[in-house]
Steps between C-alpha positions, in 0.01 A plus 500: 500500500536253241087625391523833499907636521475520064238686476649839517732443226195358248295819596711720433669371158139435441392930575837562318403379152161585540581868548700473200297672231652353202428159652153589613259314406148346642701152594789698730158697662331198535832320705493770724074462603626130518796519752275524808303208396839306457605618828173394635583154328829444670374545820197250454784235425653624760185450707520172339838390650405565839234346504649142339772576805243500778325196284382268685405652871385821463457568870580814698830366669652393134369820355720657808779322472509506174584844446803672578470835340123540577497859370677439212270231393159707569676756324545284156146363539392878427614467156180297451361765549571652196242252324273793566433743195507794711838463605624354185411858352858654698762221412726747688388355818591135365816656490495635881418208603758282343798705620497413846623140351728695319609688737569158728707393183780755479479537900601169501742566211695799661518302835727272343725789400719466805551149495331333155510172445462346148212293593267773659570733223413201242202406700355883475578501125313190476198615661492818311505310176275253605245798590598648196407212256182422720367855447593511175260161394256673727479783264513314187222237627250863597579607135466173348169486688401894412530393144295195467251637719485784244522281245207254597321829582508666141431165350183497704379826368581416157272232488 
């Protein structure tokens, strides 16, 4: 959840301004083609992460044992696939496919409502934020990268 429970929020502030038309403008239109690539992003790192936790025996049993959501996890290793252009062109379904973390979030959120403790509620806020300021560098890298790559690009055809 910690991955992908943020993402919601950053979409849609993101679709928000962007739809603005006084705040229009080819950088807020070029966020938005960029938000399923930085979706994409997060779940390579989180690809990442499971694969330093399995580190060193990656045999079938630890692979097994290792999981205890299996679902959940195949589910977040779909985001990778959202490296692919063709489904990069709908960022809506970056968004369908984030809210069933979401989702997990304020189910575990309004399951506390009969008997919350301060720690569980402070350990959902934490992960939210955490998710929140991981998507939120994952957006800025995928610009930062769309802008030197068109950078280094028009410099090329300059010369």
């Amino acid at each position: 959840m910690v991955f992908f429970s943020g993402y919601p929020l950053l979409y849609a502030v993101t679709i928000f301004i962007a739809a603005d038309h006084q705040l229009k403008s080819n950088f807020s239109t070029r966020i938005v083609r960029l938000l399923p690539f930085a979706y994409a992003l997060v779940g390579t790192l989180y690809l990442g992460l499971q694969l330093k936790n399995l580190y060193p025996e990656y045999s079938a049993e630890k692979i097994k044992g290792g999981f205890q959501q299996p679902w959940l996890i195949a589910w977040a290793l779909l985001s990778i696939l959202f490296w692919i252009p063709a489904l990069a062109k709908k960022p809506v379904l970056s968004l369908l496919h984030s809210l069933i973390f979401f989702i997990l979030l304020l189910k575990d959120l309004f399951s506390q409502i009969s008997a919350p403790t301060k720690d569980m509620v402070r350990n959902d806020m934490n992960v939210y934020t955490v998710s929140l300021l991981l998507n939120l560098a994952a957006i800025a890298f995928m610009v930062l990268q769309s802008f030197l790559y068109t950078r280094f690009k028009n410099r090329k055809l300059i010369k």
